[in-house]
N, C-alpha and C positions, 0 to 999 in steps of 0.2 A: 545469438540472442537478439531476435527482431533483425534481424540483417544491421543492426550499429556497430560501428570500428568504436576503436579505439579513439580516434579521432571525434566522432559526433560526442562519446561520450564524457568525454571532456568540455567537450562547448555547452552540452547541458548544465555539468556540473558548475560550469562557471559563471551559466544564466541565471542558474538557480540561488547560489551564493551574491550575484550581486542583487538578483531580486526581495529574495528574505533579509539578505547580512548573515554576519557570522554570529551575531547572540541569536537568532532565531533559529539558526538551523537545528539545534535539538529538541525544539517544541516542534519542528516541523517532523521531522522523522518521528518523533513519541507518537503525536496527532496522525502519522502514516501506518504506525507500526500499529496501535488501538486498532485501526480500521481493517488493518487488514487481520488482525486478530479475531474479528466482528467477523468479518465477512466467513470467514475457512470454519466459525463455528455455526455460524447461520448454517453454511452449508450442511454439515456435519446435523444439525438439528432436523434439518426440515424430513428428512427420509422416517425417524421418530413418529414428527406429528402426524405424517401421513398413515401410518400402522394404527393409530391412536384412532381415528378422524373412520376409518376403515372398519371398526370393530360397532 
């Protein structure tokens, strides 16, 4: 996964937690999770407009 051990990923996870703190980390991940919900339907969308936009 991206060439990261097990080791990097942990020192992220631990940047990350002292960065945000521990009450923020679930508005962090909701505000992550939204986005990437956003994005995989953008994608999903645009093949649509473009048949639409064609006619």
């Amino acid at each position: 996964m991206f060439g990261l051990g097990t080791t990097e990923l942990m020192i992220i996870m631990v940047l990350v937690l002292i960065v945000f703190g521990a009450g923020k980390l679930p508005q962090v991940g909701g505000a992550l999770g939204k986005g990437l919900r956003n994005f995989k339907q953008g994608i999903k969308e645009e093949p649509e407009l473009e048949k639409i936009e064609s006619k």
